[in-house]
C-alpha positions, -999 to 999 in steps of 0.1 A, spaced: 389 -337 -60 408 -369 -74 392 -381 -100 399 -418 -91 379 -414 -60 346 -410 -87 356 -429 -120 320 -440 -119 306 -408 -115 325 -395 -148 325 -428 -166 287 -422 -168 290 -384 -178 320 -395 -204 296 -425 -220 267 -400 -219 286 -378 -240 307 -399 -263 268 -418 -272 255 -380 -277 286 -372 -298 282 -400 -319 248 -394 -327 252 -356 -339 283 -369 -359 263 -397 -378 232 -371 -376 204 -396 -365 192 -405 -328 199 -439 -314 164 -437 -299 148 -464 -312 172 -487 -306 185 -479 -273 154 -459 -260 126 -479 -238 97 -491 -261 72 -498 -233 55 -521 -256 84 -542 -266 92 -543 -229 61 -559 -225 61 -580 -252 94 -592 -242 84 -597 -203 53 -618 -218 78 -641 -236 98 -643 -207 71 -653 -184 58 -683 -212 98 -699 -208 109 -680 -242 137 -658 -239 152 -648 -271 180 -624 -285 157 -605 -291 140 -601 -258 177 -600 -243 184 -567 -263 150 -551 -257 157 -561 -220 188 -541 -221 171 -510 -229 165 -505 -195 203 -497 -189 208 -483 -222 181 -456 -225 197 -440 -196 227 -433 -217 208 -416 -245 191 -379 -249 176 -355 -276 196 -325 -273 223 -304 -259 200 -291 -235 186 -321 -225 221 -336 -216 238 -302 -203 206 -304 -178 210 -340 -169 245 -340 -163 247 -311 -144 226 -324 -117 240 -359 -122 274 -343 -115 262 -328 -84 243 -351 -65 263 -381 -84 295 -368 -67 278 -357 -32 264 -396 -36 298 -413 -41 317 -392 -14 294 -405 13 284 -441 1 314 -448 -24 316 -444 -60 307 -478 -71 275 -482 -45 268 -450 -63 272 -467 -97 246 -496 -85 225 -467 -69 226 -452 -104 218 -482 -122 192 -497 -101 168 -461 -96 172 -461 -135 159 -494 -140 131 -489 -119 124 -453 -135 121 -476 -168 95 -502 -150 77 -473 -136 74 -453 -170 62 -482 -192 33 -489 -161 20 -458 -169 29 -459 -209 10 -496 -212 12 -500 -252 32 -471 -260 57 -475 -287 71 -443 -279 106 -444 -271 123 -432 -237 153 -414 -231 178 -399 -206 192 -400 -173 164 -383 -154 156 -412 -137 185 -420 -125 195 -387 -115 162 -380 -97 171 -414 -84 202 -398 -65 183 -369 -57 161 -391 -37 190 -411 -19 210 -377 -10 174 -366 4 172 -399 23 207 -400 36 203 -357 47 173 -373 68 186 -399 85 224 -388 90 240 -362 108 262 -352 72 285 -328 66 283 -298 43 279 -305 7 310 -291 -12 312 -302 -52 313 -279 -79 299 -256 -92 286 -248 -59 306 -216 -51 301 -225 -10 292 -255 13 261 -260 14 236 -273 44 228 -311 38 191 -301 47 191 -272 24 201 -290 -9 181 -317 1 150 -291 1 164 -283 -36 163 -316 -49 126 -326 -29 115 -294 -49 131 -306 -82 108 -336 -78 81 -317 -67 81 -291 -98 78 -324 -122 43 -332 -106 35 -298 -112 42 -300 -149 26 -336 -145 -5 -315 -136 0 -295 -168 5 -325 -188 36 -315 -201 45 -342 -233 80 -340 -233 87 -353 -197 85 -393 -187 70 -383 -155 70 -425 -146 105 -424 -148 113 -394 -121 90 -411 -99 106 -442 -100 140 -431 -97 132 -403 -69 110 -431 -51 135 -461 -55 166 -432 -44 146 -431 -9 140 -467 -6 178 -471 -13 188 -450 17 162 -462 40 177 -496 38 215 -483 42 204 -459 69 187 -485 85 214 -513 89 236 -481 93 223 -455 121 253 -433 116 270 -416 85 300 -425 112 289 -465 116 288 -465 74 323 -457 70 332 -478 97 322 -509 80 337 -497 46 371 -492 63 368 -530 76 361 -545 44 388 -527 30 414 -538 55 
């Protein structure tokens, strides 16, 4: 697999782990700076809304890309990567790495919105890539759907696998967070894998709507290339 056919795909994995380095080396978490404070969020979007926008507001505004890049512990990020590698790649090989990149970017973001909705006051930070990643989950889901697609081959997977089938896998990812939603388990921002699974099927809904065919995509990215 060349690697320059996914630099987004690791860029994110290598800036996920260079941040996690950094804070094991300096032993203290860059939570509270980079993490979403849903109440600074809303303090800031106040501000924002009255005509003031300050550096302050700017930087608690970016929090919504930088929480993403952020996480408590090896198992947190082994977990998150893992599954960002996997649907992240399968995501860039049928849409292209940098659509991938916004796809990333944009199902975070509105994880973020999502979490501080339901956190209204908190001053709790959040972070990690789960929204993201649950936001690819969602688009791979949404593509599988709508598209005829071919078998999923990225490591680790040992075989191809059926579109539909690891579709089914991530729909049951998402669906085993509500379950631990039910059981009100603390330590996940349940806001956040909505938004990003919900946002991921909004995403390709609107590509598989101006695009029928996996075959009419590609067609139209080979044009703009020429």
């Amino acid at each position: 697999m060349p690697v320059s056919r996914h630099l987004s795909i690791w860029g994110i994995i290598v800036v996920a782990a260079i941040v996690f380095a950094g804070e094991q080396v300096r032993e203290t978490s860059f939570g509270d700076v980079g993490g979403v404070i849903p109440a600074r969020v809303q303090a800031a979007a106040s501000a924002l809304v009255e005509g003031r926008l300050t550096l302050e507001s700017v930087q608690t505004f970016s929090t919504l890309v930088s929480y993403m890049f952020l996480h408590a512990d090896v198992e947190h990020i082994l977990f998150n990567m893992v599954f960002l590698w996997t649907f992240g790649i399968l995501t860039s090989e049928l849409l292209g790495q940098w659509w991938a990149l916004g796809a990333f970017l944009t199902c975070g973001i509105c994880g973020a919105i999502v979490h501080i909705c339901f956190n209204l006051g908190s001053t709790e930070p959040m972070i990690g890539a789960s929204g993201a990643v649950s936001g690819f989950e969602g688009v791979y889901l949404g593509l599988a759907l709508r598209w005829q697609l071919p078998d999923a081959e990225v490591w680790p997977l040992a075989f191809p696998v059926p579109p539909m089938q690891l579709g089914v896998f991530a729909l049951l990812g998402f669906v085993s967070d509500m379950v631990l939603l039910a059981n009100h388990d603390p330590h996940i921002a349940y806001g956040a894998h909505m938004g990003g699974f919900f946002s991921g099927l909004a995403i390709a809904a609107a590509i598989t709507t101006v695009y029928p065919t996996l075959y009419a995509y590609d067609r139209s990215r080979r044009k703009n290339c020429i």
